[in-house]
Each structure stands twice: as C-alpha cells, then as structure tokens.
Predicted model as a PDB file, atoms N, CA, C, CB and O in Angstrom, pLDDT in the B-factor column:
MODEL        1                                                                  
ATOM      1  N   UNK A   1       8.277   3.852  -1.459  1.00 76.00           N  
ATOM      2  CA  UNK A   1       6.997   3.784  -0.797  1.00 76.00           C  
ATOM      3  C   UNK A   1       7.217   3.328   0.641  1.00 76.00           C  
ATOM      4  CB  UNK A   1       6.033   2.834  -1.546  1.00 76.00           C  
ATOM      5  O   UNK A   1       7.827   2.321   0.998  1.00 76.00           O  
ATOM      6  N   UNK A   2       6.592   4.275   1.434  1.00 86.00           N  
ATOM      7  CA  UNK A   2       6.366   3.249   3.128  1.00 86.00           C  
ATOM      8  C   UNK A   2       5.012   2.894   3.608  1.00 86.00           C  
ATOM      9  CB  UNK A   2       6.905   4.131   4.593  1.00 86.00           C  
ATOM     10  O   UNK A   2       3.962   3.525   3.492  1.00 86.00           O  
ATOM     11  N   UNK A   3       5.171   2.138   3.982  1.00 88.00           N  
ATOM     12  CA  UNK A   3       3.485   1.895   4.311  1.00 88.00           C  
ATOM     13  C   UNK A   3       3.406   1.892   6.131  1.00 88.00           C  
ATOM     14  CB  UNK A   3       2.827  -0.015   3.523  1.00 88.00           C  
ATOM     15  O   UNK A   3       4.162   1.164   6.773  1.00 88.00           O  
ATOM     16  N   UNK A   4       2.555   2.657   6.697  1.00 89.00           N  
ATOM     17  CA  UNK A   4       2.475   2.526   8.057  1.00 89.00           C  
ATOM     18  C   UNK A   4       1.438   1.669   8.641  1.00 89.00           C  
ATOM     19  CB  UNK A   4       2.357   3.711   8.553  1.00 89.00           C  
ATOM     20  O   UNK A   4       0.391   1.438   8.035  1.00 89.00           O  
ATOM     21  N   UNK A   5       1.624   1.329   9.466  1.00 91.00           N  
ATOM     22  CA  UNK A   5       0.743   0.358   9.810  1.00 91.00           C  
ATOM     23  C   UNK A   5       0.607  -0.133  11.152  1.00 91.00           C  
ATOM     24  CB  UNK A   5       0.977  -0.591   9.103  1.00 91.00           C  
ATOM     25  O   UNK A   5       1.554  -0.399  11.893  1.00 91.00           O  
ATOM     26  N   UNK A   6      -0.810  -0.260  11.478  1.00 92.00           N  
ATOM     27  CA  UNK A   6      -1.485  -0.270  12.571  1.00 92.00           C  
ATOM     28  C   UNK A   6      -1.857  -1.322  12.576  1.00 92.00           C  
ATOM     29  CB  UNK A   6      -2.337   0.527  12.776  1.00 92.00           C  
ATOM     30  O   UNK A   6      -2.506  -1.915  11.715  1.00 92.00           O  
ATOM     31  N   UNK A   7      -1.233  -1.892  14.197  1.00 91.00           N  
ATOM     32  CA  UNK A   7      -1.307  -3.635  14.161  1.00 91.00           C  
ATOM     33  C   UNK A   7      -1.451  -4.823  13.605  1.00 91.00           C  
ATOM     34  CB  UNK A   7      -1.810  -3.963  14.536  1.00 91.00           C  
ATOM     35  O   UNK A   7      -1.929  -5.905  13.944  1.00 91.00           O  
ATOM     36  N   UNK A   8      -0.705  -4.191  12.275  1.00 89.00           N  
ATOM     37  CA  UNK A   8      -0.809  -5.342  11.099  1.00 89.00           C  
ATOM     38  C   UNK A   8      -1.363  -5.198  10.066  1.00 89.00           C  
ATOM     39  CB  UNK A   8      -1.362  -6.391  11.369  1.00 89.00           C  
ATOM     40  O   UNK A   8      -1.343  -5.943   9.086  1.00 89.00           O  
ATOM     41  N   UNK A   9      -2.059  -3.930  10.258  1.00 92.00           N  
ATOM     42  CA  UNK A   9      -3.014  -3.456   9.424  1.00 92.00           C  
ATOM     43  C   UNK A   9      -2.493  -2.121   8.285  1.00 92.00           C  
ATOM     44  CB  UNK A   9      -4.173  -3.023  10.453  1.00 92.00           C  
ATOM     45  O   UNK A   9      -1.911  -1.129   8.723  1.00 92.00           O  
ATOM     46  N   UNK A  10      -2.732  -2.254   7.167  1.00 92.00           N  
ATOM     47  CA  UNK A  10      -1.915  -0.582   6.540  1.00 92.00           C  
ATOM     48  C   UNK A  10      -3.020   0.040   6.959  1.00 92.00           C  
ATOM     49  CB  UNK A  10      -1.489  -0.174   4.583  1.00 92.00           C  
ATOM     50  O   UNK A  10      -4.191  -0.311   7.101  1.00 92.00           O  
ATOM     51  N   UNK A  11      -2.257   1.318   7.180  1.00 94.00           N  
ATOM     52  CA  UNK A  11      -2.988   2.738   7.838  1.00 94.00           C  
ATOM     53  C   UNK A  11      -2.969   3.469   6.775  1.00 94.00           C  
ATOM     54  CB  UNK A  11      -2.253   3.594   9.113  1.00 94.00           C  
ATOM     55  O   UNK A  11      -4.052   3.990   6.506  1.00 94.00           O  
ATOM     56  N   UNK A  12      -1.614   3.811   5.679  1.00 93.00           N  
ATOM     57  CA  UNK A  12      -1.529   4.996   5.130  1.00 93.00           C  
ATOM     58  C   UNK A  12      -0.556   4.165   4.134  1.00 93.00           C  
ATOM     59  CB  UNK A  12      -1.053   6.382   6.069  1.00 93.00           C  
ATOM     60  O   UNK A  12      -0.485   2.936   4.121  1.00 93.00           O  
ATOM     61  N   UNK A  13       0.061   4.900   3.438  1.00 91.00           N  
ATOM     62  CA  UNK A  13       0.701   4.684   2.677  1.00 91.00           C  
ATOM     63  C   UNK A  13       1.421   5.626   1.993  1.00 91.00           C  
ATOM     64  CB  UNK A  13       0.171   4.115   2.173  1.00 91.00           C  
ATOM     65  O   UNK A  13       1.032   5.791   0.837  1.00 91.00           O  
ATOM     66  N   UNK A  14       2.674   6.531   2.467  1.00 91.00           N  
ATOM     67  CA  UNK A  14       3.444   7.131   1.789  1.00 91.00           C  
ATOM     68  C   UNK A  14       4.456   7.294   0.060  1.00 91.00           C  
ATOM     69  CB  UNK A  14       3.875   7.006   2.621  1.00 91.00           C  
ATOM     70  O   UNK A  14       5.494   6.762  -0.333  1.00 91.00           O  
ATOM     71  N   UNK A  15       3.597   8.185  -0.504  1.00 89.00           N  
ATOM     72  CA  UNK A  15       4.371   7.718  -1.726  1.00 89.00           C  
ATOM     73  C   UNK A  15       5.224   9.542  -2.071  1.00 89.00           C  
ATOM     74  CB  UNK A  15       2.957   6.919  -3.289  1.00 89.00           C  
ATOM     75  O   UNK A  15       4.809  10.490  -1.404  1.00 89.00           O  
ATOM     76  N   UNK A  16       6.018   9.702  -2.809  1.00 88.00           N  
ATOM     77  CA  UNK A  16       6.514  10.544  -3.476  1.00 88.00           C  
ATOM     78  C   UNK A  16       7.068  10.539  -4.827  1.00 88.00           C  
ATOM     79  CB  UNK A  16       7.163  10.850  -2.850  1.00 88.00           C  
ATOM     80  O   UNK A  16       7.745   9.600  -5.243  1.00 88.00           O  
ATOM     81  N   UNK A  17       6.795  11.553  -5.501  1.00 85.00           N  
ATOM     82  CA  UNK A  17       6.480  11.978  -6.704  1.00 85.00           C  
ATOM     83  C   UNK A  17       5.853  10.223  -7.845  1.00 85.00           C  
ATOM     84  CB  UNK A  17       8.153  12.938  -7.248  1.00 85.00           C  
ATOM     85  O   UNK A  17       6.278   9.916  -8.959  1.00 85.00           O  
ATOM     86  N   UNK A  18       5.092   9.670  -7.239  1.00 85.00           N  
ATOM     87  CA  UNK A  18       4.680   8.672  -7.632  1.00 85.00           C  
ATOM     88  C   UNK A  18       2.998   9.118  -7.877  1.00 85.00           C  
ATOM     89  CB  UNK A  18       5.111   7.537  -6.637  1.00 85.00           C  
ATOM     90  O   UNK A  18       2.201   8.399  -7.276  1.00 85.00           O  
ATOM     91  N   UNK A  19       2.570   9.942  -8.487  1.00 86.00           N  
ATOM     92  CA  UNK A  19       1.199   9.958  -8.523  1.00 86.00           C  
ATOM     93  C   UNK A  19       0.627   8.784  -9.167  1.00 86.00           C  
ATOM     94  CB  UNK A  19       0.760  11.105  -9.139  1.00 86.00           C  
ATOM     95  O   UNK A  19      -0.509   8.540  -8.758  1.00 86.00           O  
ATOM     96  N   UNK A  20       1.037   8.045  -9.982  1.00 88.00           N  
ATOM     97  CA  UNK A  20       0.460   7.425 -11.219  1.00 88.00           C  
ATOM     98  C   UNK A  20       0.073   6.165  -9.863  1.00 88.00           C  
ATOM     99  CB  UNK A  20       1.739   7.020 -12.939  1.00 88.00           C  
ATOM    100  O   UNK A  20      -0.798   5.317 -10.053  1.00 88.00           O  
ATOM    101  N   UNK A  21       0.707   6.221  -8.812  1.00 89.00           N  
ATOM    102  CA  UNK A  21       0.598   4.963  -7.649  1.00 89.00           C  
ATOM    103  C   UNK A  21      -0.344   5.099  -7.005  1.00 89.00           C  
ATOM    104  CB  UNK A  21       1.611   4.771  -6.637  1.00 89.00           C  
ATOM    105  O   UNK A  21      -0.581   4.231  -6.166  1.00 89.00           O  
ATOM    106  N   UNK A  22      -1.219   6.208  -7.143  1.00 91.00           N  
ATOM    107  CA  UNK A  22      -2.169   6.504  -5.454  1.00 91.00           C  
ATOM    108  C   UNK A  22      -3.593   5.210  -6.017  1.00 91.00           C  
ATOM    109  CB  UNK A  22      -3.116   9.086  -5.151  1.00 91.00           C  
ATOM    110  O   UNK A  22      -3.961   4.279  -5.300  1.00 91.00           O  
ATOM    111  N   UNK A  23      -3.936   5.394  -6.869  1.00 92.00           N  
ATOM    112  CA  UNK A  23      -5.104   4.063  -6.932  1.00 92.00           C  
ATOM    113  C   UNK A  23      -4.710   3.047  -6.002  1.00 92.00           C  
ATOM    114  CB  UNK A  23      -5.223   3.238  -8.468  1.00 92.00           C  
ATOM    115  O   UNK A  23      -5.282   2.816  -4.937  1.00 92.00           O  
ATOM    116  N   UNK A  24      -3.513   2.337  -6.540  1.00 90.00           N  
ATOM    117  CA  UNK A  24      -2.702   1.538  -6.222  1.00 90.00           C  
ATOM    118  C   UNK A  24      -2.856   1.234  -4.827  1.00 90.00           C  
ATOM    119  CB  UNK A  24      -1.565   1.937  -6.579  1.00 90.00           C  
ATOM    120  O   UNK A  24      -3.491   0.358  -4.240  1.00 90.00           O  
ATOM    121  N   UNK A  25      -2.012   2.309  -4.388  1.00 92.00           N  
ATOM    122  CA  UNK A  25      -2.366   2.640  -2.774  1.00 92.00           C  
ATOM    123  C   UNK A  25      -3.442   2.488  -2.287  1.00 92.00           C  
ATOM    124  CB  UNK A  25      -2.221   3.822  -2.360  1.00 92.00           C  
ATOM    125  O   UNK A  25      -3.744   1.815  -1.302  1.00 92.00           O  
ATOM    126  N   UNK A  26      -4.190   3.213  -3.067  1.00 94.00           N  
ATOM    127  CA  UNK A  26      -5.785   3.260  -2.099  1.00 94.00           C  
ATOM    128  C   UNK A  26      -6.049   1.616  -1.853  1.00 94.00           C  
ATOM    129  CB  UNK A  26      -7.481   4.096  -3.216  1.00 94.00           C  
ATOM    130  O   UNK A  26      -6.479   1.155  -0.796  1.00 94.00           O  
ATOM    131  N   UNK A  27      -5.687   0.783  -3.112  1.00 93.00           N  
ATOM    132  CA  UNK A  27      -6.431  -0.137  -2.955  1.00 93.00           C  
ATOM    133  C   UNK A  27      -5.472  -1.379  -2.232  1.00 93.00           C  
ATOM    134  CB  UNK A  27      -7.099  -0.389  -4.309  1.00 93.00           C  
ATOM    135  O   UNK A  27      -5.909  -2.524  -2.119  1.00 93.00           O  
ATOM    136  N   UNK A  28      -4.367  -1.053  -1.853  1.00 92.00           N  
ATOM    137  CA  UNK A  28      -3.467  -1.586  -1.249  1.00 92.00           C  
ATOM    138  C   UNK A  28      -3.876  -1.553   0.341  1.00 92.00           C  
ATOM    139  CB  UNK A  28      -2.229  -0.929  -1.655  1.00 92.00           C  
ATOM    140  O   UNK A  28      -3.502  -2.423   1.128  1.00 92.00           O  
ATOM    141  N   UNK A  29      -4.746  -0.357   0.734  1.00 94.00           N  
ATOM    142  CA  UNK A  29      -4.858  -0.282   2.345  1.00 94.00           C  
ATOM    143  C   UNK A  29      -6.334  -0.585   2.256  1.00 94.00           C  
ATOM    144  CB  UNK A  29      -4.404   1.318   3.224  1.00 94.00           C  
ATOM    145  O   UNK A  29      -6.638  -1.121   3.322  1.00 94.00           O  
ATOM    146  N   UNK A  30      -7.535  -0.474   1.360  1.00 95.00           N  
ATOM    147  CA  UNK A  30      -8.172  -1.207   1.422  1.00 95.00           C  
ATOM    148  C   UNK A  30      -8.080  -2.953   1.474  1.00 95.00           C  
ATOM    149  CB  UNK A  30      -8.623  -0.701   0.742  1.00 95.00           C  
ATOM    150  O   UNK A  30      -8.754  -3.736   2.144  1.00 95.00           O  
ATOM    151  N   UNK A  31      -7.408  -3.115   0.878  1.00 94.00           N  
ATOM    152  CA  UNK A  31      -7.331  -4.573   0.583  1.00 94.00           C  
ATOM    153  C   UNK A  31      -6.977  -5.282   2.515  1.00 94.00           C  
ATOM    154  CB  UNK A  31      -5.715  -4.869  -0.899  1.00 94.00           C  
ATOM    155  O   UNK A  31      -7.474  -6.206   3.159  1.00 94.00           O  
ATOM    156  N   UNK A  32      -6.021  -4.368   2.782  1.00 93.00           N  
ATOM    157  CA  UNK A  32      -5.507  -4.898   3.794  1.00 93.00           C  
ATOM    158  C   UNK A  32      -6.291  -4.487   5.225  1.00 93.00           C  
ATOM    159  CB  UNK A  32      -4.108  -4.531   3.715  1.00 93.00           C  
ATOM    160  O   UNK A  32      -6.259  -5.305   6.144  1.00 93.00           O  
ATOM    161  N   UNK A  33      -6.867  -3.444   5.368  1.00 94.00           N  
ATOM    162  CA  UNK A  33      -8.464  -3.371   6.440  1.00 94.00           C  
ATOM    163  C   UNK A  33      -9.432  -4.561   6.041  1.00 94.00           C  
ATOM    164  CB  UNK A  33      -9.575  -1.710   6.116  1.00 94.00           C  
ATOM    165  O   UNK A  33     -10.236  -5.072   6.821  1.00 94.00           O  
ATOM    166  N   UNK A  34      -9.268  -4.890   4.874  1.00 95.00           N  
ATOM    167  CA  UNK A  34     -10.361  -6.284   4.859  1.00 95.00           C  
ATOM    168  C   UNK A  34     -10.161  -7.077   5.010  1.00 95.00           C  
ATOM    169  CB  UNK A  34     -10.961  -6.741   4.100  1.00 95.00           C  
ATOM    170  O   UNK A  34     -11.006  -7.970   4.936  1.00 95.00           O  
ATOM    171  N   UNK A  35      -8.682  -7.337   5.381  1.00 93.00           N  
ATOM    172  CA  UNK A  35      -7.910  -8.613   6.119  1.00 93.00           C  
ATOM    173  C   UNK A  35      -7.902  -9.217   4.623  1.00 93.00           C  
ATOM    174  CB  UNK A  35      -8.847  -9.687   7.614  1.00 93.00           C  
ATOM    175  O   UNK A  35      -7.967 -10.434   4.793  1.00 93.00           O  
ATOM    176  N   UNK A  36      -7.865  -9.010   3.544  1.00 92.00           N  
ATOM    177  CA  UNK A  36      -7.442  -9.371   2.279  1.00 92.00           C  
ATOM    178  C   UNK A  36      -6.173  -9.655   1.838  1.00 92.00           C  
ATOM    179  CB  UNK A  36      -7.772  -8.596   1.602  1.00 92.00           C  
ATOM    180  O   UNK A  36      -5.900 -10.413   0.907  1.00 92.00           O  
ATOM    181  N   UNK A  37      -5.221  -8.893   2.676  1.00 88.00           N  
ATOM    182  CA  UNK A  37      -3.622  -8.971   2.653  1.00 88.00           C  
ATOM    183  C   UNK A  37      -2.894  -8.573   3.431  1.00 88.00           C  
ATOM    184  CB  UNK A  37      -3.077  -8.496   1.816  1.00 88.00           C  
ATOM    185  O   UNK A  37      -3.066  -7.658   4.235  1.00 88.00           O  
ATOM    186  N   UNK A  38      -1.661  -9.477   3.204  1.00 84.00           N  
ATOM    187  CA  UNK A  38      -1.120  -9.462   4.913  1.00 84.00           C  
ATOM    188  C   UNK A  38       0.540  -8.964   4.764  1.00 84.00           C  
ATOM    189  CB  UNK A  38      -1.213 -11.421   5.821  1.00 84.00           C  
ATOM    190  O   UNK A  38       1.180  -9.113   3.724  1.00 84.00           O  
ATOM    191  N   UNK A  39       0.990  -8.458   5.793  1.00 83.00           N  
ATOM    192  CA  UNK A  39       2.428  -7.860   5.845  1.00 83.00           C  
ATOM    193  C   UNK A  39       3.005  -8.525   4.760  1.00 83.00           C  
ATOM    194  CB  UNK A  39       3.292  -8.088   7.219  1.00 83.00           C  
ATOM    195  O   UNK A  39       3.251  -7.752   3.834  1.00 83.00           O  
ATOM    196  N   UNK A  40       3.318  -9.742   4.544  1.00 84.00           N  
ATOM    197  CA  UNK A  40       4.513 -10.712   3.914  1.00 84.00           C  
ATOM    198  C   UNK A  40       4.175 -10.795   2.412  1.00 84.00           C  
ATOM    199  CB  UNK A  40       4.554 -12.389   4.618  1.00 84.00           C  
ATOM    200  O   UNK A  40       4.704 -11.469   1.528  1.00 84.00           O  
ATOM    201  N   UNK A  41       2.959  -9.760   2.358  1.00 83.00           N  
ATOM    202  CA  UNK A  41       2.349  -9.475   0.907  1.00 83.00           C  
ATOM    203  C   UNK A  41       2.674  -8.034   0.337  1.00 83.00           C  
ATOM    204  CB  UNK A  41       0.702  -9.614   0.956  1.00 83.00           C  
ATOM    205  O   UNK A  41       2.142  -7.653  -0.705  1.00 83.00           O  
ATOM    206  N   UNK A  42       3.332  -7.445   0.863  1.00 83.00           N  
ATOM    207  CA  UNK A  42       3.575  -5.818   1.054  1.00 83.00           C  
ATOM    208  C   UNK A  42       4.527  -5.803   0.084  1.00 83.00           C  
ATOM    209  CB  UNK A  42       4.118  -5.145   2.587  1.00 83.00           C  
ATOM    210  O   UNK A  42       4.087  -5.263  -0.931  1.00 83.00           O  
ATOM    211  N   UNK A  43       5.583  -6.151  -0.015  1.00 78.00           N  
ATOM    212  CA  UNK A  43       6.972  -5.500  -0.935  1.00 78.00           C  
ATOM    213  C   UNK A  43       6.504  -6.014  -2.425  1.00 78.00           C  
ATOM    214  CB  UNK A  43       8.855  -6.310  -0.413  1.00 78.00           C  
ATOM    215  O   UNK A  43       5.900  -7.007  -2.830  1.00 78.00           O  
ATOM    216  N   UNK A  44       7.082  -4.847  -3.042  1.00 73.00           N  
ATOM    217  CA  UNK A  44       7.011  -4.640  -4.574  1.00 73.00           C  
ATOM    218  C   UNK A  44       5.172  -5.306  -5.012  1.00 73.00           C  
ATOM    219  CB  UNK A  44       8.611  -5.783  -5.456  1.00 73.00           C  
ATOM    220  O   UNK A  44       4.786  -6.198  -5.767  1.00 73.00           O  
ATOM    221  N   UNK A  45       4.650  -4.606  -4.353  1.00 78.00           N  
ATOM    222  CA  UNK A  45       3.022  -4.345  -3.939  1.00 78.00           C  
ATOM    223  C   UNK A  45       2.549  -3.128  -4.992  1.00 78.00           C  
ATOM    224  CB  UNK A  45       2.807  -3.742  -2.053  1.00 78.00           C  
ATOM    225  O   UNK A  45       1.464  -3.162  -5.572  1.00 78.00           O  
ATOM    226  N   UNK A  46       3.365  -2.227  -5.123  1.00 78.00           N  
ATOM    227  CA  UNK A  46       3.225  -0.833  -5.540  1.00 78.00           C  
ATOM    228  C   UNK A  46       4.367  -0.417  -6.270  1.00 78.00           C  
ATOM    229  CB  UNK A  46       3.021   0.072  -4.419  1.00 78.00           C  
ATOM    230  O   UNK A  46       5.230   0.113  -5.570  1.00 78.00           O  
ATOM    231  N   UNK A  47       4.689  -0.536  -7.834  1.00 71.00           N  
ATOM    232  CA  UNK A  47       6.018   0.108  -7.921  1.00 71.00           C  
ATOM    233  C   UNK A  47       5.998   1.362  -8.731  1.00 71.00           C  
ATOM    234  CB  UNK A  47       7.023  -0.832  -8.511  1.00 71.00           C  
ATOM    235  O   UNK A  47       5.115   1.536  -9.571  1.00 71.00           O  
ATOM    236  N   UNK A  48       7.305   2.591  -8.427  1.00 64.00           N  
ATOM    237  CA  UNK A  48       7.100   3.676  -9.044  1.00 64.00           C  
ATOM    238  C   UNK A  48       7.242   3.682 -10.601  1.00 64.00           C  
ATOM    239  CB  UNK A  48       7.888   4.527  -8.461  1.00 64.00           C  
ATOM    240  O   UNK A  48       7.973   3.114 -11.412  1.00 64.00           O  
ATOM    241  N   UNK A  49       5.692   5.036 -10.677  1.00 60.00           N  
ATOM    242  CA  UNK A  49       5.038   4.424 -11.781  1.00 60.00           C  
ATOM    243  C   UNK A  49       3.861   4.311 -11.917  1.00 60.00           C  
ATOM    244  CB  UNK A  49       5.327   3.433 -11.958  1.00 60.00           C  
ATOM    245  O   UNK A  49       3.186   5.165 -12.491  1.00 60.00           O  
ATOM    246  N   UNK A  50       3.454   3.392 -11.489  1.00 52.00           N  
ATOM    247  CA  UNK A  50       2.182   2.577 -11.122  1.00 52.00           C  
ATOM    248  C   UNK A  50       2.545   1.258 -11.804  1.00 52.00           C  
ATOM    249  CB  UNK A  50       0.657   3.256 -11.696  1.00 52.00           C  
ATOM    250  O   UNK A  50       1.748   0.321 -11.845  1.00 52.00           O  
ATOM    251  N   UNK A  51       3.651   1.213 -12.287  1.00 50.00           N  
ATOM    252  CA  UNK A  51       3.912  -0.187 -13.396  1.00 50.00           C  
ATOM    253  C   UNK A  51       3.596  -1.661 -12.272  1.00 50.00           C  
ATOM    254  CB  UNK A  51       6.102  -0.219 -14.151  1.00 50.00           C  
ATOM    255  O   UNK A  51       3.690  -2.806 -12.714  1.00 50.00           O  
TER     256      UNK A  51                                                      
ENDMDL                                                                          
END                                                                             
C-alpha cells in the first residue's frame, strides 16, 4: 500500500490486487481529512487482505 499525501493529509491511497482493502482505505483518508489521524498512525493501518 502507498498512501499519498497532501500536507500531512492522505489524498489517495494506492492499493494492488488488495480489493478486500478499499473500505479500509476509504476510511483511512477519511479519517485523516478529519484530522482524526496522523502520519505516525499510517503503517500497518491497512493490511493485504483487509485482515
């Protein structure tokens, strides 16, 4: 997974052949536009899978 990100903020979130992850995601860059979560909260955030 990469996550891009705009001034601190996730923008997007790259995944491959990880479908079971996109909720995940979605709610990973929501979380973090709401200032809900922060960079140093990012790794093993999302793992392939969705596990």
């Amino acid at each position: 997974m990469v996550q891009c990100l705009d001034e601190g903020v996730v923008a997007a979130v790259l995944l491959w052949n990880t479908w079971d992850s996109v909720p995940a995601a979605r709610e990973l860059i929501a979380q973090s536009q709401a200032g809900d979560l922060y960079i140093d909260e990012l790794e093993s955030r999302i793992r392939p899978g969705g596990a």
